[in-house]
C-alpha positions in Angstrom: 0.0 0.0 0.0 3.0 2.3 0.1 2.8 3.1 -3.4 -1.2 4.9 -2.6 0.2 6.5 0.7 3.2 8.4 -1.5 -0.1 10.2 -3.4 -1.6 11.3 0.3 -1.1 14.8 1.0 -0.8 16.0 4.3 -4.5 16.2 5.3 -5.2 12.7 4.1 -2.1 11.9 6.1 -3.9 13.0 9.3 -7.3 11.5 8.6 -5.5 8.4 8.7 -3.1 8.7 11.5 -6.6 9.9 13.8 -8.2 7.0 12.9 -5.5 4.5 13.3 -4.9 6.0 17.2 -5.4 3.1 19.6 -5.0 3.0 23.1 -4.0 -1.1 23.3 -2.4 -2.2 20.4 1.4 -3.0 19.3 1.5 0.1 17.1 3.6 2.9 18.3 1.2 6.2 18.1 3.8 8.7 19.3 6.4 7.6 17.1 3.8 8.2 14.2 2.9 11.7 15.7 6.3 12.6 15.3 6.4 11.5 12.0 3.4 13.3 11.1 4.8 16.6 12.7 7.8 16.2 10.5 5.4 15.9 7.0 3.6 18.8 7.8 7.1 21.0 7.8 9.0 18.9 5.1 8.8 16.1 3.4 11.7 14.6 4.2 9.7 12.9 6.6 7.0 11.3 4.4 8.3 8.8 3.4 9.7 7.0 7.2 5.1 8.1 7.8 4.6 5.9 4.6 6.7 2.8 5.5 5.1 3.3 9.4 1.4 3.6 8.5 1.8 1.1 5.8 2.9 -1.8 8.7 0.4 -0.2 11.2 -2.9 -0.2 8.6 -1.9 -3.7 8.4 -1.5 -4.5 11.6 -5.4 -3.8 12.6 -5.9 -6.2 9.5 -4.7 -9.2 12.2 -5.5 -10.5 15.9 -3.3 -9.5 18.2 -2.2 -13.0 19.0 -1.6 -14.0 15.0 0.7 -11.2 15.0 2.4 -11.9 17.4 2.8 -15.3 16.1 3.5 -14.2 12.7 6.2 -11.6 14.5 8.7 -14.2 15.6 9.1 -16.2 12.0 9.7 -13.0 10.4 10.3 -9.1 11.3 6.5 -8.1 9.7 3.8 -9.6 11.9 1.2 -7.6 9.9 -1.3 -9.4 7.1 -0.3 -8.8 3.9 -2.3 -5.7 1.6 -4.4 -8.6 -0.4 -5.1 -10.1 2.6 -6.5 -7.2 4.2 -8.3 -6.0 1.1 -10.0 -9.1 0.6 -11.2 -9.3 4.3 -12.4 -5.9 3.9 -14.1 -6.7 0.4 -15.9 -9.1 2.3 -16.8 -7.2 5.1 -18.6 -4.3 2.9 -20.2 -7.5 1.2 -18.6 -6.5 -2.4 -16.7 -8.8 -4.9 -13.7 -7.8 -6.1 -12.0 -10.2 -8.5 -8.4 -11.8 -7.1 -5.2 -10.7 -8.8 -4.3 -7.4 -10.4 -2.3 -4.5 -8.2 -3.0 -3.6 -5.0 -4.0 -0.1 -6.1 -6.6 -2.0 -9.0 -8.2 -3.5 -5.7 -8.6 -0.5 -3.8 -10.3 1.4 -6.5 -12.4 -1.4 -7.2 -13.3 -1.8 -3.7 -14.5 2.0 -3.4 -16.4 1.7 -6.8 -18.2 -1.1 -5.9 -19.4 0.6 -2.4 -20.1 3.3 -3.7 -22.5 1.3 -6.9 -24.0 -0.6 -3.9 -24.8 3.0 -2.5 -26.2 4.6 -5.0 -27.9 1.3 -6.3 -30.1 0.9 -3.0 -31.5 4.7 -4.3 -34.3 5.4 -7.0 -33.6 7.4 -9.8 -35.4 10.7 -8.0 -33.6 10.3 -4.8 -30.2 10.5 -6.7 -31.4 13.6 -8.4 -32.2 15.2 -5.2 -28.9 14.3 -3.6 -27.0 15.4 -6.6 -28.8 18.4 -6.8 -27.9 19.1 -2.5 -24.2 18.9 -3.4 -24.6 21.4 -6.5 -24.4 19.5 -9.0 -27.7 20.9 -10.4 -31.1 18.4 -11.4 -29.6 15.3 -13.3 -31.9 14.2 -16.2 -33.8 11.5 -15.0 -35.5 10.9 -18.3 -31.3 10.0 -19.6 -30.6 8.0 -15.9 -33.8 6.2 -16.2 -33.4 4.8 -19.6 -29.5 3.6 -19.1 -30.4 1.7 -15.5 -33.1 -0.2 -17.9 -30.2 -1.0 -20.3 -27.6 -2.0 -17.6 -30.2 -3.7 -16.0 -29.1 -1.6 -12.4 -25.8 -3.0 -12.5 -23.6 -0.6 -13.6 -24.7 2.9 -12.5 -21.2 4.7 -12.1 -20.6 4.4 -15.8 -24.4 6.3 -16.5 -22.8 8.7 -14.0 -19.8 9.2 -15.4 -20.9 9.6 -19.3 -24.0 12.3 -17.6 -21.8 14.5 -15.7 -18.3 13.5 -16.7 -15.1 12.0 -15.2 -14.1 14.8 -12.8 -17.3 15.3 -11.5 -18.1 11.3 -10.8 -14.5 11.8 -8.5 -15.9 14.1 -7.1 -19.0 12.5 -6.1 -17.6 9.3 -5.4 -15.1 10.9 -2.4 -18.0 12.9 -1.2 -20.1 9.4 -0.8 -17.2 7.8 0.9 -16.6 10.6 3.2 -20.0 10.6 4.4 -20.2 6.9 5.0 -16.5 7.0 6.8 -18.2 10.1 8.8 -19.7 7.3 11.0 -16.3 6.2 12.2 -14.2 9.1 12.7 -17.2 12.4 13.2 -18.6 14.9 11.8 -15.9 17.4 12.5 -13.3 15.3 11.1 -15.4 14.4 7.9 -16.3 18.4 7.8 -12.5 18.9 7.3 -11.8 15.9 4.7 -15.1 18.1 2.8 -13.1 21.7 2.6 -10.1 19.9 0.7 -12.8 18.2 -1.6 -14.4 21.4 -2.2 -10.9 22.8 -2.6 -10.4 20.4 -5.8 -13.7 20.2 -7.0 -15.4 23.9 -6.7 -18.9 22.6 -7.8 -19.6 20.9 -4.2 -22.1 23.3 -2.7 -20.8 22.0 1.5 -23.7 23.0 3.3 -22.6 21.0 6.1 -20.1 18.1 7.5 -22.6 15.2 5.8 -23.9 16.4 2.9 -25.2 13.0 1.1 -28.0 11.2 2.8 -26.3 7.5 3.3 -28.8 4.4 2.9 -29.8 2.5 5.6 -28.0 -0.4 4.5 -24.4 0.8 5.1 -25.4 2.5 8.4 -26.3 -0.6 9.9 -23.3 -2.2 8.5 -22.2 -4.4 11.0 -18.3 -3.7 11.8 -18.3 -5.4 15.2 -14.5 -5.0 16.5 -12.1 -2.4 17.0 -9.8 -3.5 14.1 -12.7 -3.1 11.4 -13.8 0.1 12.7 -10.0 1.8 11.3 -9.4 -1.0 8.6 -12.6 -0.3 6.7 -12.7 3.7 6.6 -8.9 3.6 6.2 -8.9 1.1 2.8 -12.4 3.2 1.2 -10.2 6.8 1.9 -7.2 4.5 0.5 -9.4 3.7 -2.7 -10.4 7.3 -3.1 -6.9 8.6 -3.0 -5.6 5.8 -5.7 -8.6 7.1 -7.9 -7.1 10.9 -7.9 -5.2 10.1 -10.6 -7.2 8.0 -12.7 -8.3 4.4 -12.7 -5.9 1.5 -12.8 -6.3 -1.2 -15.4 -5.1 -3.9 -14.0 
């Protein structure tokens, strides 16, 4: 996952480092405070923060005992990134397919949540929550016509080709944010918003959750400290691979 945290910019760094903050765990939070401190004055220090949140990310991704286990046949104790992909594919109930890059999985993984999301809304709900972040009335007569044809599988593309690639980012981090927002606040998500209105102008922010999340993923059942930081963590992951531009393979 290295190669994904190297695109984080300093906010995103935060966002993760709050959320991966545990009071009982092997990790070593002040050392990664430090690290923090020293990315927000130079970046000399990313990269020490990259190798460090990299191990801890996948540390939640493991019982404290497997680690531990796993810690005295080798120096890593953590779950590999598949591993902990695939667990967390299965947790948000969406198939991604095995192989391809780490990065491929990650986007994949956020593209299918967020399908699932906007999948479990009808065609006039979507309207109304793309019209609340300013993205004016979509034309239901156009959205309406390609769900028929795609038979409500494949929703993003419909997005995409009605309001174009930029604007479908956009979207997509703004769902994901709002479903994280569970996890870490609504202060925190209120923050992770300004620097999404900051790239993408169009967001009207009236407020720190600004799309209505379905029922379904509310009452998602992440039982378990470790899921409550490994979920949020990969989605923000999959957002930040998809900055710039989707991975083939």
């Amino acid at each position: 996952m290295q190669s994904i945290l190297s695109k984080c910019e300093v906010v995103d760094f935060k966002y993760i480092s709050n959320t991966l903050d545990n009071f009982v765990s092997f990790t070593n939070d002040r050392k990664r405070t430090e690290l923090l401190k020293k990315a927000e004055l130079s970046s000399g220090g990313c990269q020490a923060l990259v190798t460090l949140l990299d191990k801890q990310i996948r540390y939640f991704g493991s019982s404290d005992i497997a680690y531990g286990i796993r810690r005295l046949y080798k120096n890593d104790g953590a779950v590999t990134a598949n591993e902990l992909i695939d667990d967390v594919c299965q947790k948000c109930k969406v198939s991604v397919k095995k192989g391809g890059s780490v990065e491929f999985k990650l986007e994949r993984l956020v593209m299918q949540v967020v399908e699932k999301e906007l999948l479990s809304k009808k065609p006039e709900d979507l309207a109304k929550e793309f019209e609340k972040v300013g993205m004016g009335k979509a034309d239901l007569g156009q959205l309406e016509e390609a769900l028929k044809g795609n038979g409500k599988v494949a929703i993003l593309p419909v997005i995409v080709q009605l309001l174009g690639p930029k604007v479908a980012l956009g979207l997509i981090e703004v769902i994901i944010i709002n479903m994280v927002a569970q996890f870490i606040g609504k202060e925190a998500a209120k923050q992770l918003l300004k620097e999404v209105i900051k790239r993408n102008p169009w967001v009207n922010a009236l407020g720190p959750v600004i799309w209505t999340i379905s029922a379904a993923w509310v009452a998602l059942d992440l039982q378990g400290p470790a899921y409550r930081k490994t979920v949020p963590i990969l989605l923000y992951l999959g957002v930040v691979a998809l900055r710039d531009g989707k991975e083939e393979k």
